[in-house]
mmCIF file of the C-alpha atoms, coordinates in Angstrom:
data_MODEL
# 
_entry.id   MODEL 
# 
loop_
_atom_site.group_PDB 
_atom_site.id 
_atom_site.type_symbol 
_atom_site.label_atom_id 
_atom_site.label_alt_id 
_atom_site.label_comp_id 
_atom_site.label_asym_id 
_atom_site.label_entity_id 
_atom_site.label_seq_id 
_atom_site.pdbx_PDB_ins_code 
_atom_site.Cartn_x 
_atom_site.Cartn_y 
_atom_site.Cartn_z 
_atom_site.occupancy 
_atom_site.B_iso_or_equiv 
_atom_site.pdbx_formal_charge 
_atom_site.auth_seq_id 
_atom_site.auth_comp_id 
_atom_site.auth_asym_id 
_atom_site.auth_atom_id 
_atom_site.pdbx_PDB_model_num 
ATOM 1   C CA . UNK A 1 1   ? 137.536 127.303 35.087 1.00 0.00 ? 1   UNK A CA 1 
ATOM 2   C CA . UNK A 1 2   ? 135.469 130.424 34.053 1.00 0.00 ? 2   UNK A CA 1 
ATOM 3   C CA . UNK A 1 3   ? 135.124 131.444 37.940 1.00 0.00 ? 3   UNK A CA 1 
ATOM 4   C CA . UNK A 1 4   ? 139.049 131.331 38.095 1.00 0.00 ? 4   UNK A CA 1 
ATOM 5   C CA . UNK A 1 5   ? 139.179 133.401 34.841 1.00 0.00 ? 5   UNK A CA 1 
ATOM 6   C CA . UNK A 1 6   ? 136.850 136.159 36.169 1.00 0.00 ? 6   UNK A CA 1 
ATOM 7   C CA . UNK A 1 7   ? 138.474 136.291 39.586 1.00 0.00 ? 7   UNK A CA 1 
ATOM 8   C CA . UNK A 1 8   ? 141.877 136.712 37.436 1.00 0.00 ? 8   UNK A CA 1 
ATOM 9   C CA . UNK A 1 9   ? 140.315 139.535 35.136 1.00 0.00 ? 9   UNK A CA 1 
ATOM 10  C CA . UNK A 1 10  ? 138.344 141.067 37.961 1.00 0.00 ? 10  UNK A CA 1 
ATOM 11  C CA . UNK A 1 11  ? 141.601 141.512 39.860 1.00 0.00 ? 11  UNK A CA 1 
ATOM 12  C CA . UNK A 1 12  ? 143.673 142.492 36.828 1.00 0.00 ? 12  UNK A CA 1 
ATOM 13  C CA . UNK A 1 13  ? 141.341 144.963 35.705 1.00 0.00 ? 13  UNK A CA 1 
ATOM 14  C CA . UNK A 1 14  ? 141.727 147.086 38.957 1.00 0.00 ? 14  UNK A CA 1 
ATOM 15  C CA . UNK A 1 15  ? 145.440 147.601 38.670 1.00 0.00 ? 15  UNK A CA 1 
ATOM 16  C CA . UNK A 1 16  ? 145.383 147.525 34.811 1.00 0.00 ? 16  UNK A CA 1 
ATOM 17  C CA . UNK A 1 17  ? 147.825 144.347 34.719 1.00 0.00 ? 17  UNK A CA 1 
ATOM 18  C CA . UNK A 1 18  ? 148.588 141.319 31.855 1.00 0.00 ? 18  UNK A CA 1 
ATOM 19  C CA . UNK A 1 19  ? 145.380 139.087 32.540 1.00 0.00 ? 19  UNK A CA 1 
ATOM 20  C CA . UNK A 1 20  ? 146.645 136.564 29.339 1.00 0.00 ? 20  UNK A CA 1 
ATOM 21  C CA . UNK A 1 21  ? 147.418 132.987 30.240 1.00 0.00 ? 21  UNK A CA 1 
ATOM 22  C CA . UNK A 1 22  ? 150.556 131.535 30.053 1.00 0.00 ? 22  UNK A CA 1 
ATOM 23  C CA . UNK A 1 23  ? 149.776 128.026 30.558 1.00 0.00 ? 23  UNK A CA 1 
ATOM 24  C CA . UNK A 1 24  ? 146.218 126.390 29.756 1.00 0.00 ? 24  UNK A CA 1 
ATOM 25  C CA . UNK A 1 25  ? 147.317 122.770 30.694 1.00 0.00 ? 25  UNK A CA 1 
ATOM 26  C CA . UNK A 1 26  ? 148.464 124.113 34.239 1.00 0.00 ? 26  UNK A CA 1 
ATOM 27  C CA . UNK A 1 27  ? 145.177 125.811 34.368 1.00 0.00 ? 27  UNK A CA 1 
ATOM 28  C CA . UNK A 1 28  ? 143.225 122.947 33.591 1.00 0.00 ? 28  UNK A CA 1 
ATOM 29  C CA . UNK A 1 29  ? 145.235 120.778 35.866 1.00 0.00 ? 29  UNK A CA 1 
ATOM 30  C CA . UNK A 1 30  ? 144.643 123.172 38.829 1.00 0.00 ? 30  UNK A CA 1 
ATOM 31  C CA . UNK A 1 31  ? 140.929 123.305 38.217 1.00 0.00 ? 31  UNK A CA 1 
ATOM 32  C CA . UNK A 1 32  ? 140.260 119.016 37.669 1.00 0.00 ? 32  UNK A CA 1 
ATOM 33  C CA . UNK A 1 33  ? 142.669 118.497 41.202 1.00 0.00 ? 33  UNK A CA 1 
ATOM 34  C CA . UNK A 1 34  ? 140.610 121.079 42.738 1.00 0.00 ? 34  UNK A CA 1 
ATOM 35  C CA . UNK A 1 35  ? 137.506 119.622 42.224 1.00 0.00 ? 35  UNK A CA 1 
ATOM 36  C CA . UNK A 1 36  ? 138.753 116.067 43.364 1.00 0.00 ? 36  UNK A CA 1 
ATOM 37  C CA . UNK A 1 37  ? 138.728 117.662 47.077 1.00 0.00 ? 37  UNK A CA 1 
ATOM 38  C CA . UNK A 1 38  ? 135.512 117.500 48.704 1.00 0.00 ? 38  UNK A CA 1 
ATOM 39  C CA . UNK A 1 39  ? 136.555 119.433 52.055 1.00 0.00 ? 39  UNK A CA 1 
ATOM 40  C CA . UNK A 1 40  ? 136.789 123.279 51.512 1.00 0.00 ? 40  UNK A CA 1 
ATOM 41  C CA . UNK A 1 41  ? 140.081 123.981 53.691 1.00 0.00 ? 41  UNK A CA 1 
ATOM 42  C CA . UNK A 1 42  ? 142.143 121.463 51.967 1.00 0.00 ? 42  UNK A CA 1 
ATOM 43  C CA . UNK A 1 43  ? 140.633 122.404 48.676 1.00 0.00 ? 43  UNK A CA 1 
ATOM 44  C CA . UNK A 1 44  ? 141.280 126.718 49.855 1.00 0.00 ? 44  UNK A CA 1 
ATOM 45  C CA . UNK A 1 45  ? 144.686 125.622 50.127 1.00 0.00 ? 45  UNK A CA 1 
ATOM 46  C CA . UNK A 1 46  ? 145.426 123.179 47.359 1.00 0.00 ? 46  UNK A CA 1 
ATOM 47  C CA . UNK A 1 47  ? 144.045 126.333 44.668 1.00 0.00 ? 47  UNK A CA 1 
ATOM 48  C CA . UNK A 1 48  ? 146.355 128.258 46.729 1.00 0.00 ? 48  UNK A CA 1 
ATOM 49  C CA . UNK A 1 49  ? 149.663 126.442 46.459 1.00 0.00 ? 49  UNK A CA 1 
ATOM 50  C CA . UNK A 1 50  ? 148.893 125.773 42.675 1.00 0.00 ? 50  UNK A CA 1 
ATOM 51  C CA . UNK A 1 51  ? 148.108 128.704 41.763 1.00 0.00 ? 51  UNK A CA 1 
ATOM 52  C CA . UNK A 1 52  ? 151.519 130.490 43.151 1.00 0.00 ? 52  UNK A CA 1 
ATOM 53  C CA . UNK A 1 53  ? 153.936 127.276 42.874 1.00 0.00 ? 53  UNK A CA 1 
ATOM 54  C CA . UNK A 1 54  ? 152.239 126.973 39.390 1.00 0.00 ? 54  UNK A CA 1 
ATOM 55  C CA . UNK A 1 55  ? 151.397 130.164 37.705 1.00 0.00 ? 55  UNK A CA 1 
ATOM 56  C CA . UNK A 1 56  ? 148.881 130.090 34.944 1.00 0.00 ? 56  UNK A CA 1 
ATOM 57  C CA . UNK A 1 57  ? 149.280 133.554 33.804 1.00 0.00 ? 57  UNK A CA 1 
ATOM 58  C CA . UNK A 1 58  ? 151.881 136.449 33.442 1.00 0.00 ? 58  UNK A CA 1 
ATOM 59  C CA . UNK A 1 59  ? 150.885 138.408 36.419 1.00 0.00 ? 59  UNK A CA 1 
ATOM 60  C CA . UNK A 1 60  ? 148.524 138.666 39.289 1.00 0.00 ? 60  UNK A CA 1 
ATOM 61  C CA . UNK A 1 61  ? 148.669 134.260 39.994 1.00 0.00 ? 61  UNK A CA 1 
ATOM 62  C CA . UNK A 1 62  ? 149.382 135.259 44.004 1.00 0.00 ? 62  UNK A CA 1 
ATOM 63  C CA . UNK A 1 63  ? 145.952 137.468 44.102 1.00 0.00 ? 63  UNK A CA 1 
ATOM 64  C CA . UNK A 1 64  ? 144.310 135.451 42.474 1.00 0.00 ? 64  UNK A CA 1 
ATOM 65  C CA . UNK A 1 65  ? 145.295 132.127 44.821 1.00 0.00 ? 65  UNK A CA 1 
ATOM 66  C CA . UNK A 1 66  ? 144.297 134.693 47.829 1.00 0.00 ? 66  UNK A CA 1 
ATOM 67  C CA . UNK A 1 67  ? 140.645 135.786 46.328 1.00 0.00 ? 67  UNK A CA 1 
ATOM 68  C CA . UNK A 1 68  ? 139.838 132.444 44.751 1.00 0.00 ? 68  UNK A CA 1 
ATOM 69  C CA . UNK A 1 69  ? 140.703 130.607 47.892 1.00 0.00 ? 69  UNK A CA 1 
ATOM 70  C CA . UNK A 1 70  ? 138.501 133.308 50.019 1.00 0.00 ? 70  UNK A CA 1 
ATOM 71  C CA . UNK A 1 71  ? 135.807 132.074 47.562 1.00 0.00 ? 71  UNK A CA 1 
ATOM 72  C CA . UNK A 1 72  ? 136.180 128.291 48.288 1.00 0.00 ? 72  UNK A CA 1 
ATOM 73  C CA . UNK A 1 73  ? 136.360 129.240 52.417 1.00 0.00 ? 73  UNK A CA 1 
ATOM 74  C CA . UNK A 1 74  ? 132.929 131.683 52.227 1.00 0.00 ? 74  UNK A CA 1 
ATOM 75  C CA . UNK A 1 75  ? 131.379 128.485 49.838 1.00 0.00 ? 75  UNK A CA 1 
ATOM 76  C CA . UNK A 1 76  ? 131.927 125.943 52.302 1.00 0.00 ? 76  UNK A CA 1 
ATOM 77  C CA . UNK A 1 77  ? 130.900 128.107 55.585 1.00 0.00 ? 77  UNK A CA 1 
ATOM 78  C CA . UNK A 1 78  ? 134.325 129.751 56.675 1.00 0.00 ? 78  UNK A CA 1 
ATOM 79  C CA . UNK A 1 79  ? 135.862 132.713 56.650 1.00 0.00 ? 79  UNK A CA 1 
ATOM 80  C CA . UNK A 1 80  ? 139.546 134.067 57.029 1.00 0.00 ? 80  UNK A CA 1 
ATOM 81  C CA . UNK A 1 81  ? 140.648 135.542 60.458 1.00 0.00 ? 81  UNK A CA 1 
ATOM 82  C CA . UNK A 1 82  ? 144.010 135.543 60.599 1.00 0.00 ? 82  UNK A CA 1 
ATOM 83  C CA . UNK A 1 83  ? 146.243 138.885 59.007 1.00 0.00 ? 83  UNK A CA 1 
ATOM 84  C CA . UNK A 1 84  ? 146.377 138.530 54.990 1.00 0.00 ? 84  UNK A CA 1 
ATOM 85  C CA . UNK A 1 85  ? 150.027 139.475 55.210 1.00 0.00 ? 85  UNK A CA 1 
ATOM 86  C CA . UNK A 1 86  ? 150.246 135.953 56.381 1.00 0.00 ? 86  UNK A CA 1 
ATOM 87  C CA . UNK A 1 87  ? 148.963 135.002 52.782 1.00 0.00 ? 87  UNK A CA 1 
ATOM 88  C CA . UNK A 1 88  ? 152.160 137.021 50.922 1.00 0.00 ? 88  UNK A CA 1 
ATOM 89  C CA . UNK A 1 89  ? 154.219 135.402 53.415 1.00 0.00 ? 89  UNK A CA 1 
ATOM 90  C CA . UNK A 1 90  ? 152.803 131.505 52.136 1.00 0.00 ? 90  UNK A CA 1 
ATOM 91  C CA . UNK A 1 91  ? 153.187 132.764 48.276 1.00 0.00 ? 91  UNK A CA 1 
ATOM 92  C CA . UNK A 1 92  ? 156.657 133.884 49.247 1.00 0.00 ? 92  UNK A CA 1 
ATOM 93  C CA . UNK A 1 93  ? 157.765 130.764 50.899 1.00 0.00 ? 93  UNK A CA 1 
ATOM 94  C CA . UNK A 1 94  ? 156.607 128.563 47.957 1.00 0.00 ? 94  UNK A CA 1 
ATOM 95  C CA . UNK A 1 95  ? 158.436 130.509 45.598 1.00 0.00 ? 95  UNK A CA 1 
ATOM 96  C CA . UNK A 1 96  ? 161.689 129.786 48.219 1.00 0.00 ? 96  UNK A CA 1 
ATOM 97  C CA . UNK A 1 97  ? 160.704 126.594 48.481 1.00 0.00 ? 97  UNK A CA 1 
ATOM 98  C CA . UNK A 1 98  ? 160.434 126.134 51.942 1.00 0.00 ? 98  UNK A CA 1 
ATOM 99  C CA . UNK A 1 99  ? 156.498 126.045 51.944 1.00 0.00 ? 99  UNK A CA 1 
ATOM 100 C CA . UNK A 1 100 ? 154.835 122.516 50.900 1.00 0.00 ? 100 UNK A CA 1 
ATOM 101 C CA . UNK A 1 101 ? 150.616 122.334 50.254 1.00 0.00 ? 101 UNK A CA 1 
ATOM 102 C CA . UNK A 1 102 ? 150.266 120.545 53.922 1.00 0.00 ? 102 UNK A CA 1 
ATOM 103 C CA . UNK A 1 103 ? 152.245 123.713 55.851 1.00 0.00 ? 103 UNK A CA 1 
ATOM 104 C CA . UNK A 1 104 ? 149.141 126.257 53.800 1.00 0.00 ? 104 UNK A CA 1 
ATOM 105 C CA . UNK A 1 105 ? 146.631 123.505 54.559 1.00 0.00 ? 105 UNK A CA 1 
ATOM 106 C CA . UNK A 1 106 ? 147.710 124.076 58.636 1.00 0.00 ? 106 UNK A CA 1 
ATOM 107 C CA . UNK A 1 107 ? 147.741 127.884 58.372 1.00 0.00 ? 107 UNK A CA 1 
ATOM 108 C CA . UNK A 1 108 ? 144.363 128.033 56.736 1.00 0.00 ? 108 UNK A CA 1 
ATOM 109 C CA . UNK A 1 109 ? 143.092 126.056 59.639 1.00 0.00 ? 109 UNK A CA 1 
ATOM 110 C CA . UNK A 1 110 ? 144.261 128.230 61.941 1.00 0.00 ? 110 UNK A CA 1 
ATOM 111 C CA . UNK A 1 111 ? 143.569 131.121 60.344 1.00 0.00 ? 111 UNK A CA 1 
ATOM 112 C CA . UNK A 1 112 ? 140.024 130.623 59.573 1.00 0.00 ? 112 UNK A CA 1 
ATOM 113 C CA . UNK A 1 113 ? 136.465 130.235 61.423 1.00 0.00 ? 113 UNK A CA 1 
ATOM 114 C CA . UNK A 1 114 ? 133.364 128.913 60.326 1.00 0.00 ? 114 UNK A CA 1 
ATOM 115 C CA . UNK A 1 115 ? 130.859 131.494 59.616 1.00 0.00 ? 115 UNK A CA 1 
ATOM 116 C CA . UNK A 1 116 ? 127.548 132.398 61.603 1.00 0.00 ? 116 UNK A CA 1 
ATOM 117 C CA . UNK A 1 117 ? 125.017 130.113 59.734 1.00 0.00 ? 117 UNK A CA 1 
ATOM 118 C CA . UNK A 1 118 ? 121.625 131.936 59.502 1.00 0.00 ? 118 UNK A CA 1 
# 
């Protein structure tokens, strides 16, 4: 939970933004289900969905979903290729409603290659 709270800060310190938390529980719930999920993809986009469907704090939750996810993806060997407009267009959808976890699961598989391993 601390790395999610210094990605949030990190991010909220740059454009001078709210960094408090609105909801500990849904932090703590997004953080234990995370760590249940071994593979990195489904795991990117799991912290991403819950993250923006969920939001843990007053501002910044859909920046915060893109960076921490970015994280999990580098940690497990991959990186994002696809545009990261394609990101804003996932948070928007779950906030319509017409995005579910498995449709962010599929786009991060498409949208991502595994790194050069040295």
């Amino acid at each position: 939970m601390d790395r999610v709270l210094d990605v949030h800060a990190r991010i909220l310190r740059e454009r001078m933004g709210d960094c408090r938390i609105t909801s500990e529980a849904v932090l703590h719930e997004m953080v234990f289900r995370a760590n249940l999920v071994l593979a990195c993809i489904p795991r990117a986009a799991l912290v991403f969905y819950l993250l923006c469907a969920y939001p843990p704090f007053r501002e910044g939750n859909e920046e915060t979903a893109a960076a921490l996810s970015g994280e999990i993806l580098l940690a497990g060997g991959y990186r994002m290729t696809g545009d990261p407009a394609g990101l804003d267009d996932l948070a928007a959808g779950i906030h319509a409603f017409t995005i579910e976890q498995e449709d962010i699961e599929r786009w991060f598989r498409e949208n991502t290659r595994e790194s050069v391993r040295r």
